[in-house]
C-alpha positions as YAML, in Angstrom:
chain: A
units: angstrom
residues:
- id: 1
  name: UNK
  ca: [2.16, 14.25, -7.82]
- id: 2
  name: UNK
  ca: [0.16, 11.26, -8.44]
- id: 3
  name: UNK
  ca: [-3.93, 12.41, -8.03]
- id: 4
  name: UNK
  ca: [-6.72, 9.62, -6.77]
- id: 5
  name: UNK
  ca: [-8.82, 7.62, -9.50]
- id: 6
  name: UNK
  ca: [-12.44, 7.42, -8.72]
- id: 7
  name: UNK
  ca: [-14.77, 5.45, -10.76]
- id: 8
  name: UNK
  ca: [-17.60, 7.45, -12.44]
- id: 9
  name: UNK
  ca: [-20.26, 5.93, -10.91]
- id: 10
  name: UNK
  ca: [-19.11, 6.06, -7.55]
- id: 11
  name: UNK
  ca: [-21.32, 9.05, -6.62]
- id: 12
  name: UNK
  ca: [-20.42, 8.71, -2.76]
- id: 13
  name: UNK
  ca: [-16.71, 9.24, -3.36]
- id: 14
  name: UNK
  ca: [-17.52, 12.18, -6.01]
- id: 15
  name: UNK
  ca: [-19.63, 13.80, -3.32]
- id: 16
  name: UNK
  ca: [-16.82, 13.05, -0.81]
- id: 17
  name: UNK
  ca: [-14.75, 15.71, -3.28]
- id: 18
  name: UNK
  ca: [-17.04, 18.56, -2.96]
- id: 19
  name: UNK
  ca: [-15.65, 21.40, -1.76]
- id: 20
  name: UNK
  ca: [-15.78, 24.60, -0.42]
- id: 21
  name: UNK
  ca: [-12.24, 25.81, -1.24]
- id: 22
  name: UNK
  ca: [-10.96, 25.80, -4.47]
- id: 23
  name: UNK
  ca: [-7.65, 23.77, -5.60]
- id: 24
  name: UNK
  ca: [-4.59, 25.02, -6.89]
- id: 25
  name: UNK
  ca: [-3.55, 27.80, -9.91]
- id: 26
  name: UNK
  ca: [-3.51, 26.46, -13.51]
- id: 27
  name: UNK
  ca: [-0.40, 27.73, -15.84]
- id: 28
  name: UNK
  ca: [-0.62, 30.94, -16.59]
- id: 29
  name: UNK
  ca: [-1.20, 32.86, -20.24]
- id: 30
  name: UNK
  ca: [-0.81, 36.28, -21.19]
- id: 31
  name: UNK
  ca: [-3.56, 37.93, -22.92]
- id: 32
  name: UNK
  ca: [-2.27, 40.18, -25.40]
- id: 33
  name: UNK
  ca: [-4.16, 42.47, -28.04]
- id: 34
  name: UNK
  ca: [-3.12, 40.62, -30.93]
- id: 35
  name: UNK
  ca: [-5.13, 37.58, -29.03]
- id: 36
  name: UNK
  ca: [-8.21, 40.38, -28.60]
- id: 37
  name: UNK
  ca: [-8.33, 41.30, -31.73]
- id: 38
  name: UNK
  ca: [-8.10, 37.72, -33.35]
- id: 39
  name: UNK
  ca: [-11.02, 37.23, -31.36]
- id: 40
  name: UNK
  ca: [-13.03, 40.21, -32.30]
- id: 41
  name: UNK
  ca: [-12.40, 39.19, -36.07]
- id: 42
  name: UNK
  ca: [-13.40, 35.39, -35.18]
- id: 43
  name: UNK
  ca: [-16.96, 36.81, -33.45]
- id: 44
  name: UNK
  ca: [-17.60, 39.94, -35.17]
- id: 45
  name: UNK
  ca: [-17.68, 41.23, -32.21]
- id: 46
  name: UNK
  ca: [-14.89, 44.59, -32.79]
- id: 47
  name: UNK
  ca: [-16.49, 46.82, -29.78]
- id: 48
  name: UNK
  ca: [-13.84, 49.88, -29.52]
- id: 49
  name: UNK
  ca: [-13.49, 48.71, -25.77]
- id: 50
  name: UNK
  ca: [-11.75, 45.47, -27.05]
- id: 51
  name: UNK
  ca: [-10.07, 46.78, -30.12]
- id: 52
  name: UNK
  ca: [-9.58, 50.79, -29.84]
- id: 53
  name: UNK
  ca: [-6.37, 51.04, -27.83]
- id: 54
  name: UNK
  ca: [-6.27, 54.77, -28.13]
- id: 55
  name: UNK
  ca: [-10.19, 55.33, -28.05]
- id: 56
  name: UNK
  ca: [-10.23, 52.81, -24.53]
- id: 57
  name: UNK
  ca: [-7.65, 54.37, -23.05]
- id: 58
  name: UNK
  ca: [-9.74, 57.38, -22.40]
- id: 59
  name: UNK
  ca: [-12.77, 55.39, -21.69]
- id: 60
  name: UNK
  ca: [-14.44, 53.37, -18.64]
- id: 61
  name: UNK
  ca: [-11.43, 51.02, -18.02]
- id: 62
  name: UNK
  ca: [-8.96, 52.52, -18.80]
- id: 63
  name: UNK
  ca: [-7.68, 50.53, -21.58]
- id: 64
  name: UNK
  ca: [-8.46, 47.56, -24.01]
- id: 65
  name: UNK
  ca: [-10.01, 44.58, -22.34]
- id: 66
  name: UNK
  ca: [-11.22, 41.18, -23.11]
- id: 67
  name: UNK
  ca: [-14.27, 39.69, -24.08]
- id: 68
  name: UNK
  ca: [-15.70, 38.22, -21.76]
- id: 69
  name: UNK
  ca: [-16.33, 35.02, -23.98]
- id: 70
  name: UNK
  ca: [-12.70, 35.30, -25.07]
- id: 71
  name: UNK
  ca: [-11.65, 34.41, -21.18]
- id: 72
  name: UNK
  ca: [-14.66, 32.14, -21.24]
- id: 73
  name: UNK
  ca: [-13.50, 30.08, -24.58]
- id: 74
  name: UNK
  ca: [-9.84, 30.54, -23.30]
- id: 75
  name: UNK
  ca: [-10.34, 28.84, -19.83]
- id: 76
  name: UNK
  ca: [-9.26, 25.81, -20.80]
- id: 77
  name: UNK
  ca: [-5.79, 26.63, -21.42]
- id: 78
  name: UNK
  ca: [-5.33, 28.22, -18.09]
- id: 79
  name: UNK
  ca: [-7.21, 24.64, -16.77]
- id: 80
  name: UNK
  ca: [-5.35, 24.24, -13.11]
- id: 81
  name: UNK
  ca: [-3.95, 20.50, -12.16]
- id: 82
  name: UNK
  ca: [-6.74, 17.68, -11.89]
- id: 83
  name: UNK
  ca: [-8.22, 17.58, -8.59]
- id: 84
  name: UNK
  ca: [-8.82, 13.75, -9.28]
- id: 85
  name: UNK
  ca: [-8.68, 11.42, -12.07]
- id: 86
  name: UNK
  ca: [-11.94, 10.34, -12.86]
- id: 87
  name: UNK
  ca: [-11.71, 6.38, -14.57]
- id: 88
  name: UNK
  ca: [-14.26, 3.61, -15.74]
- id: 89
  name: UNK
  ca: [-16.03, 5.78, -17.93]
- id: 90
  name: UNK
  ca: [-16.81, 5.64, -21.57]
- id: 91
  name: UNK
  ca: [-17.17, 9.26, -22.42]
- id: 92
  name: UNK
  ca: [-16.61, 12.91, -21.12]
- id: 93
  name: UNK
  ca: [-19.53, 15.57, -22.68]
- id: 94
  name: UNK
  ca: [-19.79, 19.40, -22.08]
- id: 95
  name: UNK
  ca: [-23.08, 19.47, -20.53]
- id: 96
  name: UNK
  ca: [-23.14, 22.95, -20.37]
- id: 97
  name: UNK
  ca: [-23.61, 25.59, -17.38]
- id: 98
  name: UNK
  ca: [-25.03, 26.12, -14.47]
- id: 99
  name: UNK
  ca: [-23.79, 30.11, -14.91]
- id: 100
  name: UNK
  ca: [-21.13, 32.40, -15.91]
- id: 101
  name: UNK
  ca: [-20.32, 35.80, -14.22]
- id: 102
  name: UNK
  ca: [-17.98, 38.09, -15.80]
- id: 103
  name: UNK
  ca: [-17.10, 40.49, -12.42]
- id: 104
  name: UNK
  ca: [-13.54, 41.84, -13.11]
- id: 105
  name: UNK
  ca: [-12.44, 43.08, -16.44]
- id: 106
  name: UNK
  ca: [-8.94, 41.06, -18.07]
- id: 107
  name: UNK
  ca: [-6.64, 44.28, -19.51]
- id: 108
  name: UNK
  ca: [-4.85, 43.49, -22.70]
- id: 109
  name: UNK
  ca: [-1.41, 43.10, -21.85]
- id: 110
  name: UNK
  ca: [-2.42, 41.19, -18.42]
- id: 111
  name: UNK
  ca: [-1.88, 37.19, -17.69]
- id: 112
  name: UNK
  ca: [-4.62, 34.71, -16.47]
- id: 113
  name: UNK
  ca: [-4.49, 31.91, -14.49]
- id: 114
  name: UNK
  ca: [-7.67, 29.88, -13.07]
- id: 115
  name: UNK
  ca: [-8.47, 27.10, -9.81]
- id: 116
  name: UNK
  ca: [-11.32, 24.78, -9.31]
- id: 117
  name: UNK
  ca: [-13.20, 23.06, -7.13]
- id: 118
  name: UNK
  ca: [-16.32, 20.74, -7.35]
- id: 119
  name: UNK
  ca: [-19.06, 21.89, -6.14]
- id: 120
  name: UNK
  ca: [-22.09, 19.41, -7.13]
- id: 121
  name: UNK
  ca: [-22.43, 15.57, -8.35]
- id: 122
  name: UNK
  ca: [-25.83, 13.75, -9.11]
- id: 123
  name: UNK
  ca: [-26.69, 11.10, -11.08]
- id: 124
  name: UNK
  ca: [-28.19, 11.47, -14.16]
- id: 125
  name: UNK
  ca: [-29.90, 9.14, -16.73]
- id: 126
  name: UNK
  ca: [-26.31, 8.32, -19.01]
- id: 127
  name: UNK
  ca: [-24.42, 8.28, -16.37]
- id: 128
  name: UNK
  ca: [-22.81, 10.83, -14.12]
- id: 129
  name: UNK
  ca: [-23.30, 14.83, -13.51]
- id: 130
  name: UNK
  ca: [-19.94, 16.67, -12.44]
- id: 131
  name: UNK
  ca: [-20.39, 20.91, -11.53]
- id: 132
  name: UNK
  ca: [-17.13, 22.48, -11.47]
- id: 133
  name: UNK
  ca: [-16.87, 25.83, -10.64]
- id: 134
  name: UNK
  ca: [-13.80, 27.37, -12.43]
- id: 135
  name: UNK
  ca: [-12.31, 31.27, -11.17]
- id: 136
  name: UNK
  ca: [-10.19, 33.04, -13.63]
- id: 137
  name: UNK
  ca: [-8.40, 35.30, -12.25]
- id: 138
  name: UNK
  ca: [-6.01, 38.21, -13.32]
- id: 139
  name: UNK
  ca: [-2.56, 37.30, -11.64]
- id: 140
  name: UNK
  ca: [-2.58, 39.33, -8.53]
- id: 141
  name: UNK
  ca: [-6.02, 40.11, -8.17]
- id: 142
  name: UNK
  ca: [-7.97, 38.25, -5.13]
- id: 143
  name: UNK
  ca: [-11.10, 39.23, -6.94]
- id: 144
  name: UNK
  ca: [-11.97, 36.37, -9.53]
- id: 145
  name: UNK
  ca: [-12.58, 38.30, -13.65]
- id: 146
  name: UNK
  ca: [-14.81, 35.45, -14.56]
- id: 147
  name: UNK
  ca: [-16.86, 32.57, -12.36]
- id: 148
  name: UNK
  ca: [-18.18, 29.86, -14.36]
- id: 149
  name: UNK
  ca: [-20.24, 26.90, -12.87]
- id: 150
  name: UNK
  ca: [-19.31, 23.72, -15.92]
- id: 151
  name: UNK
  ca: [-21.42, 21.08, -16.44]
- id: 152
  name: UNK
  ca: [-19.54, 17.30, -17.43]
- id: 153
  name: UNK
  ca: [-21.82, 14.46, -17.65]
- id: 154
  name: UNK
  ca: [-19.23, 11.08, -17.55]
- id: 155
  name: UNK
  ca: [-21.05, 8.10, -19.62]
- id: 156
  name: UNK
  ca: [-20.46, 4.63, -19.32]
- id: 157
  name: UNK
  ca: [-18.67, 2.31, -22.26]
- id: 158
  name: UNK
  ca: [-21.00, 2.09, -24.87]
- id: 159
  name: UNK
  ca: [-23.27, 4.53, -23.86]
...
């Protein structure tokens, strides 16, 4: 499926893309406790809740669970088909956030997937200001794990 090109700098068409409702489901990825615990020993970060499977499994979930910033660094991978291609542009920058909620916990053992919409556009200074919100969700649950507002800021050549 062939998606629309819109120039950078065409902040009327951008806007026209805002959205309420969010696009389709990324590929999905299984989150397994090998995966946890890579990421524990990457951060530091070795909370029993994360990495004790027997220990967690009498404890508040249940079971081992993700880091939240293990679902937030892994979002990418889960990234769901472009809503639009955006062209004309010299660069694409992380700008940041506008917030990240962590509301549902990701089991070890469970698969991700996420959807998108766009939610804000302004321009900025270098160029252009994109906010996507992105929902990663367990598969099967209506109830989003992890809502994170991205900021993209889309620079002309040269800039």
């Amino acid at each position: 499926m062939a998606v629309d090109e819109i120039r950078f700098d065409d902040v009327d068409a951008l806007r026209a893309r805002i959205s309420s409702d969010y696009g389709e489901w990324g590929p999905e990825l299984q989150i397994t406790q090998d995966l946890i615990d890579d990421f524990a020993d990457l951060t530091g970060d070795s909370q029993w809740i994360h990495v004790d499977v027997e220990r967690a499994g009498s404890g508040p979930f249940g079971g081992t669970i993700a880091h939240g910033l293990l679902t937030l660094a892994i979002a990418p991978r889960v990234r769901p088909p472009a809503l639009f291609q955006i062209v004309g542009h010299g660069s694409t920058l992380n700008y940041g956030s506008d917030g990240v909620r962590f509301l549902d916990p990701v089991y070890a053992g469970s698969s991700i997937h996420s959807r998108s919409r766009l939610i804000d556009v302004q321009q900025h200074a270098r160029g252009t200001r994109l906010v996507l919100e992105i929902a990663v969700h367990v598969v099967g649950n209506e109830r989003p794990s992890m809502v994170f507002k991205a900021v993209v800021l889309h620079s002309p050549q040269g800039a």
